[in-house]
Residue frames relative to the residue before (quaternion, step in Angstrom):
aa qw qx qy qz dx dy dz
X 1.0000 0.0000 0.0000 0.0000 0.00 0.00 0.00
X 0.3146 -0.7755 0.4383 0.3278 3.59 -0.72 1.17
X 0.4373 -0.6779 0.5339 0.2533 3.63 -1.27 0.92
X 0.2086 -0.8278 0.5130 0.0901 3.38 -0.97 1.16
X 0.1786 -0.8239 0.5374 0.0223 3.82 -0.51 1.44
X 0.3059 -0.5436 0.7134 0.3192 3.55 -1.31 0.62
X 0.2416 -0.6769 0.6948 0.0271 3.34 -1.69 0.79
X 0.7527 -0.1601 0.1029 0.6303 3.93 0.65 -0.92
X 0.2519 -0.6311 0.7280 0.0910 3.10 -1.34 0.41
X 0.0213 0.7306 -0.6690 0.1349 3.83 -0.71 1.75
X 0.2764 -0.7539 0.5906 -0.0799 2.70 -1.54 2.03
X 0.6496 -0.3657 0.3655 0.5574 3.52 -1.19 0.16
X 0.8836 -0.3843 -0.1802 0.1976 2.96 -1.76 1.46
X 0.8331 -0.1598 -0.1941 0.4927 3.05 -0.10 2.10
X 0.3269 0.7544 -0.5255 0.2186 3.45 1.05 -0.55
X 0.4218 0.7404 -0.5126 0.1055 4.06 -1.08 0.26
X 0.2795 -0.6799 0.6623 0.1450 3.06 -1.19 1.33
X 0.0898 -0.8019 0.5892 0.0421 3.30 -0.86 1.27
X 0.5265 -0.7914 0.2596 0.1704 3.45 -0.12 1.89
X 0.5854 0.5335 -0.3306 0.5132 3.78 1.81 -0.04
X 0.6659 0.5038 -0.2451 0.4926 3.21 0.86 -1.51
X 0.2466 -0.7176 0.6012 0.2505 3.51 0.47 -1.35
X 0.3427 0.6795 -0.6066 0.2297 3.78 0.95 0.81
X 0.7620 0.1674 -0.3906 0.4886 3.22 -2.24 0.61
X 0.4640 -0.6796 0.5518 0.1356 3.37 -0.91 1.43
X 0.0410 -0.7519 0.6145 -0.2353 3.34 0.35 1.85
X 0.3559 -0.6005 0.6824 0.2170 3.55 -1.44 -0.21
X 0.0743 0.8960 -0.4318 -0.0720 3.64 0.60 1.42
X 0.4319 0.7005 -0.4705 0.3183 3.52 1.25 0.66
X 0.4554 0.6400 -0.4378 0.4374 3.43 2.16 -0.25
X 0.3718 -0.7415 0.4194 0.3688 3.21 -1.38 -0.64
X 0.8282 -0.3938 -0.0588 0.3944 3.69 -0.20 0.20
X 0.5252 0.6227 -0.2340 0.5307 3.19 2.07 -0.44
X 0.6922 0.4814 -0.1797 0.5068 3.06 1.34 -0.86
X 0.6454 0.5189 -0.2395 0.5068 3.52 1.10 -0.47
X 0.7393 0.5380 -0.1124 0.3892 3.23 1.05 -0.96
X 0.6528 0.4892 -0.1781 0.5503 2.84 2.17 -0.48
X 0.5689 0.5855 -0.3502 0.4593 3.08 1.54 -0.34
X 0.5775 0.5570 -0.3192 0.5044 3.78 1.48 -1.29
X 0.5835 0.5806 -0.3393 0.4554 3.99 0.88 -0.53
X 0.6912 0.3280 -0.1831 0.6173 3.54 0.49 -1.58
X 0.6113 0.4229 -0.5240 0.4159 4.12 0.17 0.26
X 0.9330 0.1142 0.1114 0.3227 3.36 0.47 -1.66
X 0.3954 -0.8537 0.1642 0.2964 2.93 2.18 -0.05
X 0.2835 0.7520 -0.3073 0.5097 3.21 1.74 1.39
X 0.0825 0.8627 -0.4976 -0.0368 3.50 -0.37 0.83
X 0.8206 -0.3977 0.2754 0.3043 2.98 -1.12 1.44
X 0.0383 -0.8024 0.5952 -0.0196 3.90 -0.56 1.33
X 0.8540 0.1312 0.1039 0.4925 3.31 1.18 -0.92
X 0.2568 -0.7293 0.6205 0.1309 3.44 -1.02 1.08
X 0.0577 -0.7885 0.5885 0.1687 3.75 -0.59 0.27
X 0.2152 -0.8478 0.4827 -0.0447 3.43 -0.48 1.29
X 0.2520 0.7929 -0.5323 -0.1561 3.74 -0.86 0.08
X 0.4489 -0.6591 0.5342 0.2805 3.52 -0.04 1.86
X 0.9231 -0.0457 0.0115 0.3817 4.07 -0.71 -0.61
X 0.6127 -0.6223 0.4726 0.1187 3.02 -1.11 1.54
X 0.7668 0.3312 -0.3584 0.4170 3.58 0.86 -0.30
X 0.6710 0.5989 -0.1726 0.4017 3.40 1.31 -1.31
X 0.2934 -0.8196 0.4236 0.2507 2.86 1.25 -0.93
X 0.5235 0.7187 -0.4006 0.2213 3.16 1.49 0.18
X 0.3956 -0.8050 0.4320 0.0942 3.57 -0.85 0.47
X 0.0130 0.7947 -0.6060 -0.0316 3.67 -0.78 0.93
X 0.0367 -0.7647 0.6415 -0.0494 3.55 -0.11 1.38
X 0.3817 -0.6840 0.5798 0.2241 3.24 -1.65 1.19
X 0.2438 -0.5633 0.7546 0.2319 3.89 -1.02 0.07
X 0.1181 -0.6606 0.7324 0.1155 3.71 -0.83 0.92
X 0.3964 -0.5612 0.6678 0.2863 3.48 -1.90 0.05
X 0.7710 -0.4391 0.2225 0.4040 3.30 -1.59 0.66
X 0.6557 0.5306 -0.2671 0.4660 3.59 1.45 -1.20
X 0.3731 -0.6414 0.4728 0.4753 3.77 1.17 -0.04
X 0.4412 0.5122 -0.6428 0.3604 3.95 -0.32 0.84
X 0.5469 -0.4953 0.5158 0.4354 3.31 -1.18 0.37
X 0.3951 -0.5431 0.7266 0.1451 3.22 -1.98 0.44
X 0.5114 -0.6998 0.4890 0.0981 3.26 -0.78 2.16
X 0.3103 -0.5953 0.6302 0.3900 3.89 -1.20 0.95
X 0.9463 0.1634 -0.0346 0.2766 3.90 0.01 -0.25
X 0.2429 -0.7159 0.4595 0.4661 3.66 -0.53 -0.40
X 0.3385 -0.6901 0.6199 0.1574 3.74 -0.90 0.82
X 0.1065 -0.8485 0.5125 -0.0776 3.06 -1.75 0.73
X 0.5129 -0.4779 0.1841 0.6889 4.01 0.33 1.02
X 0.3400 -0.5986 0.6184 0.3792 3.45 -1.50 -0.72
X 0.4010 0.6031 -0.5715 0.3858 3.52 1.23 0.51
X 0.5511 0.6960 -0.2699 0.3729 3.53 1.55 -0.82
X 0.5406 0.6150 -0.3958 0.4157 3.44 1.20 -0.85
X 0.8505 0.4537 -0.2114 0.1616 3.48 -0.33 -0.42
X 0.6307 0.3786 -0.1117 0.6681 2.91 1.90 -1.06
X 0.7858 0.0457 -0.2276 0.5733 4.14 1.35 0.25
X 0.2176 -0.7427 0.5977 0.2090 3.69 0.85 1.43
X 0.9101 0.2102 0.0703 0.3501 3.79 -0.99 -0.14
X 0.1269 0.6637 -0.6345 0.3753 3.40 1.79 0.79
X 0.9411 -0.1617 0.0263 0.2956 3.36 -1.59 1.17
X 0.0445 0.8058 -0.5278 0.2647 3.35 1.35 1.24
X 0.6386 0.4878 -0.1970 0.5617 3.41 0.78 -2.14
X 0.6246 0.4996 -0.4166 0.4321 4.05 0.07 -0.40
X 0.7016 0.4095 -0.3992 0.4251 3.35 0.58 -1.29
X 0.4913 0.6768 -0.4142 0.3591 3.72 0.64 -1.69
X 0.7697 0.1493 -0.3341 0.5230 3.94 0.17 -1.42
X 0.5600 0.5681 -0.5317 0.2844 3.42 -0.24 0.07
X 0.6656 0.5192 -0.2874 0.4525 3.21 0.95 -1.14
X 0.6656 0.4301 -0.4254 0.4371 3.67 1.26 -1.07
X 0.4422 0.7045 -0.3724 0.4117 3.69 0.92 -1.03
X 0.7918 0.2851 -0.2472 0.4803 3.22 0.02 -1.06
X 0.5560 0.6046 -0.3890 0.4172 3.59 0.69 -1.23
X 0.6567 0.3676 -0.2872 0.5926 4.37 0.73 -0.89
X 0.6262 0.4333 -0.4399 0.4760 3.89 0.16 -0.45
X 0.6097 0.5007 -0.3748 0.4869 3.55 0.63 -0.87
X 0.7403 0.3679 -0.3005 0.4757 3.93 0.58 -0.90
X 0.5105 0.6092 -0.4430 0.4148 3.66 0.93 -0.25
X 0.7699 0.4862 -0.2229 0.3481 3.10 0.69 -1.19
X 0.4235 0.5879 -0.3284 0.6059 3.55 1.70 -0.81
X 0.8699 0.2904 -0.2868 0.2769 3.60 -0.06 -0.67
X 0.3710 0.7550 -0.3791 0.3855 3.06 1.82 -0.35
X 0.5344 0.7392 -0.1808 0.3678 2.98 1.05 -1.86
X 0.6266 0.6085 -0.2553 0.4147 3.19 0.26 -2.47
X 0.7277 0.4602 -0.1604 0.4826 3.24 -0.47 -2.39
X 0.6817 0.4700 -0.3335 0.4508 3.87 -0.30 -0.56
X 0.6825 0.4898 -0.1718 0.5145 3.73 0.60 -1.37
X 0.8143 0.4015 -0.2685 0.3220 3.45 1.00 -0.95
X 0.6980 0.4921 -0.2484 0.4571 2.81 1.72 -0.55
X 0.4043 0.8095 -0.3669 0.2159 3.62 1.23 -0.48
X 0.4961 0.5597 -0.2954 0.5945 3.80 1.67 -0.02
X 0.8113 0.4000 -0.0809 0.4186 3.37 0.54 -1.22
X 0.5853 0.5128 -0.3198 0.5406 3.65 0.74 -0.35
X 0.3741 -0.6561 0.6080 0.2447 3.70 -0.92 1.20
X 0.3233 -0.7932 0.4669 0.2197 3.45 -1.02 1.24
X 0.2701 0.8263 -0.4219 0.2575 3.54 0.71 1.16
X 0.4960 -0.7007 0.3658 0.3595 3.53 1.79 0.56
X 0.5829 0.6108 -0.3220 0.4282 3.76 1.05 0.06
X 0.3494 -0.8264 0.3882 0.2105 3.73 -0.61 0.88
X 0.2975 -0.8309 0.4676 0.0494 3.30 -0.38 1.59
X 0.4473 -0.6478 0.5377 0.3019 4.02 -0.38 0.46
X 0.0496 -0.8138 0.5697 0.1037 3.08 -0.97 1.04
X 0.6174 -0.4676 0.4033 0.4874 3.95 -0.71 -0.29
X 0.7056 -0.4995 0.4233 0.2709 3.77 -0.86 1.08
X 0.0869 0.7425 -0.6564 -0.1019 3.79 -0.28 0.63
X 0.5798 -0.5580 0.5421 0.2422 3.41 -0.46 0.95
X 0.8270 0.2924 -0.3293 0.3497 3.19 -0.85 -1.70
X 0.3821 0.6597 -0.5357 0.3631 3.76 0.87 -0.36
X 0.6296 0.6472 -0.1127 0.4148 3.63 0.29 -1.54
X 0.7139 0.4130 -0.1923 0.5318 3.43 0.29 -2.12
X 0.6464 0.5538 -0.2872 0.4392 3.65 0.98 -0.85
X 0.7672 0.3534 -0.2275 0.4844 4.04 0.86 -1.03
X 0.5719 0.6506 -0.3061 0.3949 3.54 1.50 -0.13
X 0.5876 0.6285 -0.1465 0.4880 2.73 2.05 -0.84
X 0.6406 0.5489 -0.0768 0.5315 2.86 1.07 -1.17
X 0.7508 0.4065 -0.2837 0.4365 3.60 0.65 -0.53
X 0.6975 0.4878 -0.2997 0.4310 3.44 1.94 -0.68
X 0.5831 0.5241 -0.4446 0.4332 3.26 1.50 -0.13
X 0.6522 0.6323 -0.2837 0.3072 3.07 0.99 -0.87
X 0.5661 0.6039 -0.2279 0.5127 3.74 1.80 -0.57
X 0.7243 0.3016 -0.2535 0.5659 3.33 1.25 -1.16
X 0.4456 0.6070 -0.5688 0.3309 3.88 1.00 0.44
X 0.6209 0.5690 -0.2060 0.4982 3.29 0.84 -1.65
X 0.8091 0.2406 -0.3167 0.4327 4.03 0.45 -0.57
X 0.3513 0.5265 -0.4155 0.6533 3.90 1.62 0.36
X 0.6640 0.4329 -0.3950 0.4643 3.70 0.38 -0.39
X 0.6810 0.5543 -0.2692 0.3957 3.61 0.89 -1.21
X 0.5374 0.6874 -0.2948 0.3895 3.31 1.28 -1.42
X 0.7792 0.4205 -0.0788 0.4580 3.52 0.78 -2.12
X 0.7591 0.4248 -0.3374 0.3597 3.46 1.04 0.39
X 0.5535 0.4190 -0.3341 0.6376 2.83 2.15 -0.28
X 0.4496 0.3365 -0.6188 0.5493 4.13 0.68 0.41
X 0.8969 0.2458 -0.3639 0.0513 3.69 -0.30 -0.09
X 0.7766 0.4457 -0.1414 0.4222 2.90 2.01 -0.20
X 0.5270 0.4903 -0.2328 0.6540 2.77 2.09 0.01
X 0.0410 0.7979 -0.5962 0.0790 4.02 0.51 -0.61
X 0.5454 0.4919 -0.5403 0.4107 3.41 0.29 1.48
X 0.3927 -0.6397 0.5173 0.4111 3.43 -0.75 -0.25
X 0.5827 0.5017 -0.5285 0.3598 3.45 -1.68 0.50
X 0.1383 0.7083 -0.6749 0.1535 3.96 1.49 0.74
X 0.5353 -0.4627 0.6760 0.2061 2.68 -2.28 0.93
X 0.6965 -0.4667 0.4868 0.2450 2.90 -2.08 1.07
X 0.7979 0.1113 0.1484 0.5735 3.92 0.07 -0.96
X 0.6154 -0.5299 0.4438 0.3789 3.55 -1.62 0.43
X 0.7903 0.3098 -0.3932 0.3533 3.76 0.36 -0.44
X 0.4508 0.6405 -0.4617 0.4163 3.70 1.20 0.46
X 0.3994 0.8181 -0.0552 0.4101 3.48 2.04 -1.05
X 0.7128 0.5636 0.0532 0.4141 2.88 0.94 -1.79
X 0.7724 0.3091 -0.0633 0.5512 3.03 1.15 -1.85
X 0.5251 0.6204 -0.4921 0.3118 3.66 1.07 -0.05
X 0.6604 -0.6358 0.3023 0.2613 2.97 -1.58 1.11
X 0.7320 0.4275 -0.2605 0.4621 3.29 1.13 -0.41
X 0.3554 0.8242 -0.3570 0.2587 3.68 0.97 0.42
X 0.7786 0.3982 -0.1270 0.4680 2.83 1.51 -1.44
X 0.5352 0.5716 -0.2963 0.5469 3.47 1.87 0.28
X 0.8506 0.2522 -0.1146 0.4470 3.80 0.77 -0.72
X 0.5902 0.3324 -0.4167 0.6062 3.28 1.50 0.02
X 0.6701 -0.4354 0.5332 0.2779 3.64 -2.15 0.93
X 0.5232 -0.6008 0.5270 0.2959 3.29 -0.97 1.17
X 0.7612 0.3778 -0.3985 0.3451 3.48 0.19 -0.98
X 0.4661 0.4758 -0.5329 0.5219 4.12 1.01 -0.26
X 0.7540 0.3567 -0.4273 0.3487 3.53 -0.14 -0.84
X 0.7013 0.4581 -0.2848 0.4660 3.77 0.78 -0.29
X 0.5243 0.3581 -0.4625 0.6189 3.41 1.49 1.09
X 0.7815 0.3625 -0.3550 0.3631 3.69 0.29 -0.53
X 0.6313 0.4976 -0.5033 0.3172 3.31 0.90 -0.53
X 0.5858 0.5110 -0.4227 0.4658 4.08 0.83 -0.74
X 0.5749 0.4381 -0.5080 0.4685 4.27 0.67 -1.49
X 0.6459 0.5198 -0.4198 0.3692 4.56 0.46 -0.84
X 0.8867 0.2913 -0.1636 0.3195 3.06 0.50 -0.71
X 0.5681 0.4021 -0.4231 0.5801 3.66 1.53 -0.13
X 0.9052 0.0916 -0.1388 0.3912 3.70 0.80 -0.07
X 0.6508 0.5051 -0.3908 0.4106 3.26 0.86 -0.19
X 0.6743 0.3184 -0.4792 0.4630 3.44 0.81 0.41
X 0.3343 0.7241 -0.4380 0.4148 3.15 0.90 -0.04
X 0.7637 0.3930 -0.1158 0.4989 3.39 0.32 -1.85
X 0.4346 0.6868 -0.3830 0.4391 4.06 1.32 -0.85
X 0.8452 0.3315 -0.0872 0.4100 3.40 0.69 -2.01
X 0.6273 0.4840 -0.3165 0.5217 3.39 1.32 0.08
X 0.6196 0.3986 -0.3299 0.5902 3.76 1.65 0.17
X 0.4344 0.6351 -0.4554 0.4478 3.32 1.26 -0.33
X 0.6605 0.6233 -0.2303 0.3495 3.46 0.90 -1.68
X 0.6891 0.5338 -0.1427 0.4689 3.13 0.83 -0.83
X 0.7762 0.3604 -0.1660 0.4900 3.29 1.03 -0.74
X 0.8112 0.3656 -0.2109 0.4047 3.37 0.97 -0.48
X 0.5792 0.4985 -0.2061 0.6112 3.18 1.54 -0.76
X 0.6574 -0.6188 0.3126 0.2954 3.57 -1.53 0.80
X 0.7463 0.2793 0.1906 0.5733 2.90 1.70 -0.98
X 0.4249 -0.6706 0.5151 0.3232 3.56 -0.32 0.77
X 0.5087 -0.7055 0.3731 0.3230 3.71 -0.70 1.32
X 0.6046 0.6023 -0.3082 0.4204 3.57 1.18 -0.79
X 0.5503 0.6790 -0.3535 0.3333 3.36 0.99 -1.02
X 0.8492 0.2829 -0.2344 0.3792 3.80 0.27 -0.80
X 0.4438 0.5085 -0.4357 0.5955 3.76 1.18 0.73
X 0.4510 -0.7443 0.4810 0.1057 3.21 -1.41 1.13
X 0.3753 -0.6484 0.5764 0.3264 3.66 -0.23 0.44
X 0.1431 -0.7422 0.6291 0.1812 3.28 -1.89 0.29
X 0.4058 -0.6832 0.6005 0.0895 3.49 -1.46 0.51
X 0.2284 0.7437 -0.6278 -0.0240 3.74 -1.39 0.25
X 0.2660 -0.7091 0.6264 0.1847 3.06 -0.96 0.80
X 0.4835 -0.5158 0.6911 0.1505 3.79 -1.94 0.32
X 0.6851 -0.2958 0.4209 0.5158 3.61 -1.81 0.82
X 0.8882 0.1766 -0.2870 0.3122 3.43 -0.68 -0.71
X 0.8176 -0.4677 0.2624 0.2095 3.71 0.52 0.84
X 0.5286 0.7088 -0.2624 0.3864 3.09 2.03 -0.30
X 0.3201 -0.8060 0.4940 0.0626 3.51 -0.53 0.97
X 0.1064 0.7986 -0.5924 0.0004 3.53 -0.92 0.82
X 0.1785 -0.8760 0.4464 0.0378 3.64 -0.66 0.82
X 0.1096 0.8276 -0.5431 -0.0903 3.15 -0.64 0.44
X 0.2161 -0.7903 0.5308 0.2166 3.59 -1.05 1.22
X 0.3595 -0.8100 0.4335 0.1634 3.99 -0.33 0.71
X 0.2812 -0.7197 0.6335 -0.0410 3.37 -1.21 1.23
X 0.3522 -0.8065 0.3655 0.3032 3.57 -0.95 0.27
X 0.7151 -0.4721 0.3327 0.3938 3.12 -1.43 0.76
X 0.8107 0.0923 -0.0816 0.5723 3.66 0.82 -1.20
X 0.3313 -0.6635 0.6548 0.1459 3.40 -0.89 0.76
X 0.7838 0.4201 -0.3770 0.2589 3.11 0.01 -1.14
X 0.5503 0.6078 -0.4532 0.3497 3.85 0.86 -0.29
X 0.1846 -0.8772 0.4432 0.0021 3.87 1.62 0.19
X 0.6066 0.4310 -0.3817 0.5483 3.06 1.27 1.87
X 0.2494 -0.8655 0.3162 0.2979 3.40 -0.35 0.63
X 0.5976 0.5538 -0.4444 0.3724 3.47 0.97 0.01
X 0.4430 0.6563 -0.3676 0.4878 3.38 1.97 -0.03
X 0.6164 0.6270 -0.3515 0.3216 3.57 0.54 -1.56
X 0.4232 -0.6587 0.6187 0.0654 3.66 -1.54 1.19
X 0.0495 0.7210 -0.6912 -0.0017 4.08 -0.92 0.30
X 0.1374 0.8581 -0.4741 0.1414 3.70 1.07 0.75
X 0.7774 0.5609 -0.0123 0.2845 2.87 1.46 -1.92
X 0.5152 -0.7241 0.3705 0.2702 2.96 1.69 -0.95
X 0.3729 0.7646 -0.3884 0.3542 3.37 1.83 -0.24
X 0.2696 -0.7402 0.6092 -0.0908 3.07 -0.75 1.42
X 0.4924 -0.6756 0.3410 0.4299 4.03 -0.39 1.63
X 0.7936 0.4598 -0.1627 0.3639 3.18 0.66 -2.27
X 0.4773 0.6318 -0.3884 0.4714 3.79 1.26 0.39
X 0.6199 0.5703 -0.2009 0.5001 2.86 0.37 -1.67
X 0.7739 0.4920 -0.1891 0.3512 3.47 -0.10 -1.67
X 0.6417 0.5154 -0.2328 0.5181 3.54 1.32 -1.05
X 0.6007 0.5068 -0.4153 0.4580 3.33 0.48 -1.01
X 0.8815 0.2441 -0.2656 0.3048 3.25 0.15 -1.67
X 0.4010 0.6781 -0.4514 0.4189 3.21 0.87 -0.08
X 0.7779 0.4088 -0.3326 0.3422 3.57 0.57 -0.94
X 0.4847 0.8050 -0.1066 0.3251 3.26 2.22 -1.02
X 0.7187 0.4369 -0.0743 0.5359 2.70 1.32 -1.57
X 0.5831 0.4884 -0.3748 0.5300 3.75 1.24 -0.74
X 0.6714 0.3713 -0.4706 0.4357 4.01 0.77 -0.48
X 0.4832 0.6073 -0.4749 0.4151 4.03 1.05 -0.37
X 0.5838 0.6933 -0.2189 0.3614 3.59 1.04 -1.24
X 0.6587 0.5064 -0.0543 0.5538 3.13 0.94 -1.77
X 0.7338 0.4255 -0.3028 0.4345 3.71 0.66 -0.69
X 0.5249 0.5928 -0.2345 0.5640 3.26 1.48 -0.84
X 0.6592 0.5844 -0.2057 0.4262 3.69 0.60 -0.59
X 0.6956 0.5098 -0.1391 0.4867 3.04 1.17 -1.73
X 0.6196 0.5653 -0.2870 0.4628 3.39 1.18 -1.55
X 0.7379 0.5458 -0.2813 0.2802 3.61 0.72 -1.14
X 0.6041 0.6617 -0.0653 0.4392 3.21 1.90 -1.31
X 0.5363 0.6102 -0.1077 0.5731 2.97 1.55 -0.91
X 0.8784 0.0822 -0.2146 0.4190 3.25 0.49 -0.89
X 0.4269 0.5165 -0.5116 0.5379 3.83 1.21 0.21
X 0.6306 0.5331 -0.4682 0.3145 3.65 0.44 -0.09
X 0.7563 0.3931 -0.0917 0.5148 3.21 1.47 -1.12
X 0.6985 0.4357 -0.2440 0.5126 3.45 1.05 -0.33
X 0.4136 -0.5188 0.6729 0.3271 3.63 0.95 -1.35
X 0.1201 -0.7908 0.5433 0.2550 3.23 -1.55 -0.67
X 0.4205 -0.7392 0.4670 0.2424 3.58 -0.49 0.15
X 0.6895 -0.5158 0.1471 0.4867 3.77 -0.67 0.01
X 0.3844 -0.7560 0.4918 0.1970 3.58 -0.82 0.50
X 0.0858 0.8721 -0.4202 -0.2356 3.47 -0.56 0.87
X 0.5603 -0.6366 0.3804 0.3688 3.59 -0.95 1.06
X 0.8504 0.1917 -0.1056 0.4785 3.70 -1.26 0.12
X 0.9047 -0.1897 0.0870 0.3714 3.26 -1.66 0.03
């Protein structure tokens, strides 16, 4: 039976007690709830990432992605199996981006890590934040993340108009969805009184931050340097900044007032968008239990 080992534990921006070395002046005889809570009540970082390697020979690896509340972060959204037959592949495409989504947050955080570790010599330990040079792949990683995350939210839109709408003429994207005339008649008031707020505190949000990516030469975030500081005891914390406003889809426009931090951001929503998922699931389950379903037509 393969023996599974924690290896590091990676926290909001770069924080990580790595269980060999023995960085951040943890107590590693605790266990992870207990460790993690200590790294929180020191520096006020919460735990993004378990790094795991299940077998010592293979090397193979089962790392958790936690959510902001510290539960794991589902690979998918699941659905009766009475469901299987009459909607093969109801919110298949949903799960997929999630899984990629999550699959780049998971590397963000690894590199967060990296960058931190590498710099933890070099950074004056004086608790002040020191500009560092632009790591791309940071970026290549939240750009990613922001397009899966757009085409989650419009794979979401799809699976609600195959089930509650069953006509042809699907909207292009989830906020086209929204506005269709028949939305507010066949979808449950109470789904529609979750998606319209998840559309507007974030999905446009996330829209203008894929927009960025697509329209602009260059992600706007990309040409500003992130900074780092380390504490008396050498501990590094990074943050790589994003802008307050996307939507002004210029960079000499873009804001960094807030502090938005990629591999935040990205977690949160990521975790946001998997509970939007889960409601959307529930809402669907719910009613094929009670209703049944009738035929389903595919495409337009």
């Amino acid at each position: 039976m393969a023996q599974v080992t924690t290896e590091k534990l990676i926290f909001e921006r770069g924080l990580y007690i790595d269980q060999a070395k023995g960085t951040i002046h943890a107590d590693h005889s605790r266990g992870v709830l207990e460790q993690s809570q200590e790294v929180f009540d020191r520096y006020g970082a919460r735990l993004v990432l378990i790094v795991r390697h299940v077998d010592l020979v293979t090397f193979d690896t089962l790392d958790v992605l936690l959510r902001p509340d510290g539960n794991r972060l589902a690979d998918g959204f699941g659905l009766p199996v009475q469901m299987f037959q009459p909607y093969p592949f109801l919110l298949a495409d949903a799960s997929y981006e999630l899984l990629g989504a999550a699959y780049h947050c998971r590397m963000m955080a690894v590199r967060y890590a990296e960058i931190c570790e590498a710099l933890q010599s070099q950074i004056p330990k004086t608790g002040e934040a020191v500009p560092i040079k632009t790591h791309h792949e940071i970026y290549f990683r939240f750009d990613a993340i922001m397009t899966k995350a757009r085409k989650l939210l419009d794979r979401l839109a799809w699976d609600i108009w195959r089930f509650f709408v069953n006509r042809p003429g699907r909207p292009d994207n989830f906020e086209q969805m929204l506005d269709d005339r028949d939305i507010a008649d066949r979808v449950p008031s109470d789904l529609l009184d979750c998606l319209r707020p998840a559309w507007n505190e974030l999905g446009l949000q996330i829209k203008h931050y894929r927009d960025n990516v697509h329209h602009l030469p260059r992600s706007g975030a990309c040409s500003f340097s992130g900074s780092v500081e380390a504490d008396a005891h050498a501990i590094c914390q990074l943050t790589m900044p994003i802008p307050d406003n996307p939507e002004a889809k210029c960079e000499r426009l873009f804001e960094y007032q807030s502090g938005k931090d990629a591999l935040t951001y990205s977690w949160e929503a990521l975790a946001y968008l998997a509970d939007i998922g889960d409601t959307i699931a529930n809402s669907i389950a719910s009613r094929f239990l009670s209703h049944g379903c009738d035929d389903v037509h595919e495409g337009r």
